[in-house]
KETI-95223 format. One line per field, with one value per atom (N, C-alpha, C): x, y, z; residue number from 1; chain; atom name. Coordinates in nm, 4 decimals. Each point is the difference from the previous one (the first is absolute). Layout:
BEGIN
xx	[X; ...]
yy	[Y; ...]
zz	[Z; ...]
i	[NUM; ...]
ch	[A; ...]
at	[CA; ...]
//
This chain:
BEGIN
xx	[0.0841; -0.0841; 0.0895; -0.0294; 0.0644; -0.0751; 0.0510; -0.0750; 0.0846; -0.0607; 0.0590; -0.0423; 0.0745; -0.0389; 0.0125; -0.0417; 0.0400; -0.0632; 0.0512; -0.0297; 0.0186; -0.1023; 0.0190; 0.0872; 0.0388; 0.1189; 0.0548; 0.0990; 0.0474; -0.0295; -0.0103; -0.1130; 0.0583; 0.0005; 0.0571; -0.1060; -0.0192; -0.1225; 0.0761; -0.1551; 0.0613; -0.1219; 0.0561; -0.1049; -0.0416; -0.1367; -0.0115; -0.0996; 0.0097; -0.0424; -0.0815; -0.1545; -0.0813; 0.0379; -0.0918; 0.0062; -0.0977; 0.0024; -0.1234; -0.1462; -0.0693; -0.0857; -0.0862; -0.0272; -0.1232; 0.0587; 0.1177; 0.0375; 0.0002; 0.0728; 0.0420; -0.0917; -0.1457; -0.0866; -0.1077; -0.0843; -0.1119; 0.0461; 0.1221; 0.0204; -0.0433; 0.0321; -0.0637; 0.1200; 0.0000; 0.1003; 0.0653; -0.1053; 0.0108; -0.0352; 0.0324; -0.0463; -0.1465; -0.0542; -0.1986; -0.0227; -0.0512; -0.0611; -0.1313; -0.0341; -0.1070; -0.0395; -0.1314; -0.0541; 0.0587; 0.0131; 0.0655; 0.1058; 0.1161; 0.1505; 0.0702; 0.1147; 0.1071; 0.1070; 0.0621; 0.0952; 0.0818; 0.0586; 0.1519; 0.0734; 0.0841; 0.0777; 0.1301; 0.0828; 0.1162; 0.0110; -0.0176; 0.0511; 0.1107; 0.0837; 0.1241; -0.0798; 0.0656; -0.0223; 0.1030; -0.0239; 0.0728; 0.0498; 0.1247; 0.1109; 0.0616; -0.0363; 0.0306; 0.1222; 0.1056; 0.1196; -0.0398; 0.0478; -0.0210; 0.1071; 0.0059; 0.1361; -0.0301; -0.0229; -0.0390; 0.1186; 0.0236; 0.0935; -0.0341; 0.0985; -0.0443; 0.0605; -0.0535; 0.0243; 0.1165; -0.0811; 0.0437; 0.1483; 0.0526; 0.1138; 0.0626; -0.0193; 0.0790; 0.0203; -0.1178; 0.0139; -0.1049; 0.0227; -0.0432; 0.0228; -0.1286; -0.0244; -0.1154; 0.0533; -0.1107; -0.1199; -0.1027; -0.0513; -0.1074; -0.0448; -0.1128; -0.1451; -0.0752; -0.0849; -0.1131; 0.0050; 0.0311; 0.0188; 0.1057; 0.0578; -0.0148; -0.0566; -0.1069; -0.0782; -0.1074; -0.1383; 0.0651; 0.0510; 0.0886; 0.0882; 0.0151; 0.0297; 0.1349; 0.0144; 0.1706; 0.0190; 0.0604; 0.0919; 0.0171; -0.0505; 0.0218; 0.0246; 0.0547; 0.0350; 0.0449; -0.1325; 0.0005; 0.0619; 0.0601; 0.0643; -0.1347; -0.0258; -0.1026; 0.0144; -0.0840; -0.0218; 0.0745; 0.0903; 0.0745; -0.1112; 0.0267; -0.0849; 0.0964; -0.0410; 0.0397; -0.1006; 0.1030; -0.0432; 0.0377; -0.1083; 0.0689; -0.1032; 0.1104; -0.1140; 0.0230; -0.0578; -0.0497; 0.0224; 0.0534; 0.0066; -0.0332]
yy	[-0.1163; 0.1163; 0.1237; 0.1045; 0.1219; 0.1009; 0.1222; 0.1186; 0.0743; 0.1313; 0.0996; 0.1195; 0.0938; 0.1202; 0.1256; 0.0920; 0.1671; 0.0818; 0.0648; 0.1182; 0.1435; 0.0747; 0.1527; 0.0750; -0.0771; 0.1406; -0.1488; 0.0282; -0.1215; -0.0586; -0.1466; -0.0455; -0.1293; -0.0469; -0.1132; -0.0881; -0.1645; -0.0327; -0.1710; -0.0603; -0.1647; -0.0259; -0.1174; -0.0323; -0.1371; -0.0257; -0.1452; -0.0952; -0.0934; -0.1008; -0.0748; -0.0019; -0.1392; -0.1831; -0.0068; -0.1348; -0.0389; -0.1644; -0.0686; 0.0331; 0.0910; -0.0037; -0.0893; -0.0544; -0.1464; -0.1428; 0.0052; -0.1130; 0.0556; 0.1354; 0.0933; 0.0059; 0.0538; 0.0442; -0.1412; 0.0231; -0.1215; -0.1600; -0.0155; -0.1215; -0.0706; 0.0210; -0.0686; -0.0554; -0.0969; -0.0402; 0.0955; 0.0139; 0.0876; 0.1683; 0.0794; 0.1142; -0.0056; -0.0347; -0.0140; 0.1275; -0.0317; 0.1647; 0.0300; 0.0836; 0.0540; 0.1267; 0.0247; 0.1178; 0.1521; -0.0399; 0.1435; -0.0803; -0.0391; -0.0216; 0.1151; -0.0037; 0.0942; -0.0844; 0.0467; -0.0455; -0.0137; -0.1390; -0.0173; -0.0051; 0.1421; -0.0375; -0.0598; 0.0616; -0.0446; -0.0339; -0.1545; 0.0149; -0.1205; 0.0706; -0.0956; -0.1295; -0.0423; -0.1633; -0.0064; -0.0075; 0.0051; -0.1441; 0.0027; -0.1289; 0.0111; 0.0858; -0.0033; 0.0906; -0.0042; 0.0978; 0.0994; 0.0825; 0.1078; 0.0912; 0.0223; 0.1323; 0.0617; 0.1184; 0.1281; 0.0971; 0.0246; 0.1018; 0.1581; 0.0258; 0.1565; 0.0205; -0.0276; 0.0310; 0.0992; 0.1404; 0.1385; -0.0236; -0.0060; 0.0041; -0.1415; -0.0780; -0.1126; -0.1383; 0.0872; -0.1049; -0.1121; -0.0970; -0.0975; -0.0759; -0.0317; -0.0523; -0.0891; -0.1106; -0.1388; 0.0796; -0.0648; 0.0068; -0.1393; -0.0267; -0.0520; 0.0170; -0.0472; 0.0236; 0.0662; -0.0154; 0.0867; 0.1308; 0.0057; 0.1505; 0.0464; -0.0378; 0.1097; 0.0832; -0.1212; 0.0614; 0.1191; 0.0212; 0.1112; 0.0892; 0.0326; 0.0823; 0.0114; 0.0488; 0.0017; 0.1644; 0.0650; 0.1274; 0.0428; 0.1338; 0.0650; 0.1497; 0.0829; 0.0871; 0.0753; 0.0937; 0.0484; 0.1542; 0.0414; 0.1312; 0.0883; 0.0825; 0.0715; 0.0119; -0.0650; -0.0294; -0.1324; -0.0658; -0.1489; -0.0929; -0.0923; -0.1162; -0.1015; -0.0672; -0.1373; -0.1105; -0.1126; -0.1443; -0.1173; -0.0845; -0.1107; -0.1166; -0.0770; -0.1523; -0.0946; -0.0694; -0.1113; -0.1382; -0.1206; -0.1127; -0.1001]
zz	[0.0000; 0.0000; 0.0000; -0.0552; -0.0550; 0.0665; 0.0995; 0.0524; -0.0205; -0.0329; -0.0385; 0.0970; 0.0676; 0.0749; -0.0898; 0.0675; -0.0573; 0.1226; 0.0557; 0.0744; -0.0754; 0.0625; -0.0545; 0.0981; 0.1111; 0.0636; 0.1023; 0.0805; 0.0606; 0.0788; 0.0449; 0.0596; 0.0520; 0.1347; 0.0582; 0.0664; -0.0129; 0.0469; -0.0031; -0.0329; 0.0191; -0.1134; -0.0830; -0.0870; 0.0523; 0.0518; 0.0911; -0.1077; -0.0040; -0.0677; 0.0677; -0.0870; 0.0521; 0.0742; 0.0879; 0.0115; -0.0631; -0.0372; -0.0598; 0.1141; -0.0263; 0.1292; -0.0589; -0.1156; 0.0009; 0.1317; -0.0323; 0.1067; 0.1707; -0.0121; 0.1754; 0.0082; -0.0329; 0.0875; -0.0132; -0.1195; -0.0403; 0.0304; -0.0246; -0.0221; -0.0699; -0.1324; -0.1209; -0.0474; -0.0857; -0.0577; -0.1510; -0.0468; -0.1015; -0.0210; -0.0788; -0.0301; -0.0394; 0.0242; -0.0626; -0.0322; -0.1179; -0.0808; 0.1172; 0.0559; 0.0788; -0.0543; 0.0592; -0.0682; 0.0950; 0.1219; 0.0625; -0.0073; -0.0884; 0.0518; -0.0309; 0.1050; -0.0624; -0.0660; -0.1150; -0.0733; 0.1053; -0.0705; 0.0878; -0.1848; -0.0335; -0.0880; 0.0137; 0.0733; 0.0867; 0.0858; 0.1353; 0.0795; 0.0438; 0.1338; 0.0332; 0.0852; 0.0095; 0.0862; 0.1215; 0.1207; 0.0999; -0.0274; 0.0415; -0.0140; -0.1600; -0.0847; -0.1260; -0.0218; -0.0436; -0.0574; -0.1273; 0.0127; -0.1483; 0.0093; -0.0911; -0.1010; -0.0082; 0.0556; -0.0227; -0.0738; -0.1210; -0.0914; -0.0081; 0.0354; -0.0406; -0.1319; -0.1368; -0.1071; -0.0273; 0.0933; -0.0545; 0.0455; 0.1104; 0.0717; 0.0494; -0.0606; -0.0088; 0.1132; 0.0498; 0.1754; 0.0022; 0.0683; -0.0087; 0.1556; 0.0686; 0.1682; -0.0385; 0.1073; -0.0158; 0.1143; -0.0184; 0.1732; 0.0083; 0.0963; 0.0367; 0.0003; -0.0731; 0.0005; 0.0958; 0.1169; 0.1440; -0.0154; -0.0515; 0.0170; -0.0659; -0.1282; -0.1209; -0.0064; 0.1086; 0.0805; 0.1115; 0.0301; 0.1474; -0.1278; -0.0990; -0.0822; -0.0273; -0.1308; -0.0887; 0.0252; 0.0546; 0.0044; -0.1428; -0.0293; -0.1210; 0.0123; -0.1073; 0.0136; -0.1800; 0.0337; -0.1672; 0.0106; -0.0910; -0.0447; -0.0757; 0.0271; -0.0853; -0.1733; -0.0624; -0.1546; -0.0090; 0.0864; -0.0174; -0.0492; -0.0866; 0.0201; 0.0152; 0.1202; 0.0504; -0.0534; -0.0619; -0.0258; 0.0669; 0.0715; 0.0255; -0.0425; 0.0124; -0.0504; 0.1414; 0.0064; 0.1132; -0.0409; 0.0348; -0.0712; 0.1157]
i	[1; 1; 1; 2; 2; 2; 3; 3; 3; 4; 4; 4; 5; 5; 5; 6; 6; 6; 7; 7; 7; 8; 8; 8; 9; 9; 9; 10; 10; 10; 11; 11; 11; 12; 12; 12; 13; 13; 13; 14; 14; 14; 15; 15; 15; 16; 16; 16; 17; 17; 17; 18; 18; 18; 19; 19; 19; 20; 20; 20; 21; 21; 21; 22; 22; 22; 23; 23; 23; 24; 24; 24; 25; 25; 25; 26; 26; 26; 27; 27; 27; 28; 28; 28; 29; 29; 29; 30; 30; 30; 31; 31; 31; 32; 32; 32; 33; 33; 33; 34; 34; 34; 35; 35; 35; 36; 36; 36; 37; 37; 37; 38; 38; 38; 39; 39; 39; 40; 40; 40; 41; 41; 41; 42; 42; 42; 43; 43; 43; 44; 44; 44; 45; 45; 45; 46; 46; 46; 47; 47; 47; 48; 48; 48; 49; 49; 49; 50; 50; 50; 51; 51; 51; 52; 52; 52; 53; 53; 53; 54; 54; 54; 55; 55; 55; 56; 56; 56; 57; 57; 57; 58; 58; 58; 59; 59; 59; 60; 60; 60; 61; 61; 61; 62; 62; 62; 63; 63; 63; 64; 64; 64; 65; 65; 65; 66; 66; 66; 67; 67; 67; 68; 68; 68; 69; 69; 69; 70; 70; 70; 71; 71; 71; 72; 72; 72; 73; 73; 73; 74; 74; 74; 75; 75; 75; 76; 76; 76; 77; 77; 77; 78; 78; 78; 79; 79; 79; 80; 80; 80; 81; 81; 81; 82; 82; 82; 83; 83; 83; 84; 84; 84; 85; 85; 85; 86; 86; 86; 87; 87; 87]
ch	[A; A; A; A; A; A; A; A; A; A; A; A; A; A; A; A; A; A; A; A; A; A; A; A; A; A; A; A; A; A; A; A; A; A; A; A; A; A; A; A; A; A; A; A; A; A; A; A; A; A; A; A; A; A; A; A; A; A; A; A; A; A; A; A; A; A; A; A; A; A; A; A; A; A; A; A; A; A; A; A; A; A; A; A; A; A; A; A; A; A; A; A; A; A; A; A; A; A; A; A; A; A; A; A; A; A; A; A; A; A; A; A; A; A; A; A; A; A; A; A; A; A; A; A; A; A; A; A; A; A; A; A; A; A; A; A; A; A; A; A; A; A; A; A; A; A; A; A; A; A; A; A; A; A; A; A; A; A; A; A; A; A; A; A; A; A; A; A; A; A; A; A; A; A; A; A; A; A; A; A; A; A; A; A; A; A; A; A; A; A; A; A; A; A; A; A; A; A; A; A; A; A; A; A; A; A; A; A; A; A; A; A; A; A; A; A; A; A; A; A; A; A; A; A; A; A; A; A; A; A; A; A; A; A; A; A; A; A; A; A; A; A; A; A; A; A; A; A; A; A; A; A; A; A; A; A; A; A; A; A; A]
at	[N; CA; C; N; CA; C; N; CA; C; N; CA; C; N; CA; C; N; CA; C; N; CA; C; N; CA; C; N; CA; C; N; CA; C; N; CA; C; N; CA; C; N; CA; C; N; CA; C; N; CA; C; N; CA; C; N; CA; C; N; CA; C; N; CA; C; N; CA; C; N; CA; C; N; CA; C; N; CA; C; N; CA; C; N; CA; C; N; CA; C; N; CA; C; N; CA; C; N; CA; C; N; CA; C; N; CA; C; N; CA; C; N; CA; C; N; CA; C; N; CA; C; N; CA; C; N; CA; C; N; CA; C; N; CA; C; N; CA; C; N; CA; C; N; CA; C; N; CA; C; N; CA; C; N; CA; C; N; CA; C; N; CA; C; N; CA; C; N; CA; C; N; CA; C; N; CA; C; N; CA; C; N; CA; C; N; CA; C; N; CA; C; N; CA; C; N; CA; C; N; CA; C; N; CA; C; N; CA; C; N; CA; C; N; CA; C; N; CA; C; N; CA; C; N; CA; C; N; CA; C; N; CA; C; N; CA; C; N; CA; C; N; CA; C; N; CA; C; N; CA; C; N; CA; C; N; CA; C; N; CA; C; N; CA; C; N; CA; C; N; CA; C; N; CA; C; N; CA; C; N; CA; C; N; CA; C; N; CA; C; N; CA; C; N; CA; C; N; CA; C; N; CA; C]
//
């Protein structure tokens, strides 16, 4: 997965990532299409590893799926656009 930022003036925050809430909360096995669901487009899996890249600047940190949901540290320059992808 590929995200891209842009701020209009400079701006420091955390970008936090979904858990599967069909399994965390409902306990379903699956994503079931429902009529009030909220999309789950992205989420991490606790016990799962991922690559988080910062495209723009060359860095690259594993984390835990855990520590997705509790947020990634970011930090934009005003008009910068930051890219990272997720694996």
């Amino acid at each position: 997965m590929e995200i891209a930022f842009l701020a209009q003036k400079d701006w420091e925050g955390k970008v936090i990532f979904d858990r599967p809430r069909h399994k965390e909360y409902l306990r379903l096995p699956l994503d079931w299409p429902r009529i009030n669901q909220f999309p789950e487009w992205f989420t991490a899996e606790a016990g799962k590893r991922y690559v988080v890249r910062n495209v723009t600047e060359g860095l690259e940190r594993s984390y835990e799926g855990a520590e997705l949901w509790e947020g990634v540290a970011i930090g934009l320059s005003g008009g910068e656009v930051v890219r990272m992808e997720v694996e």
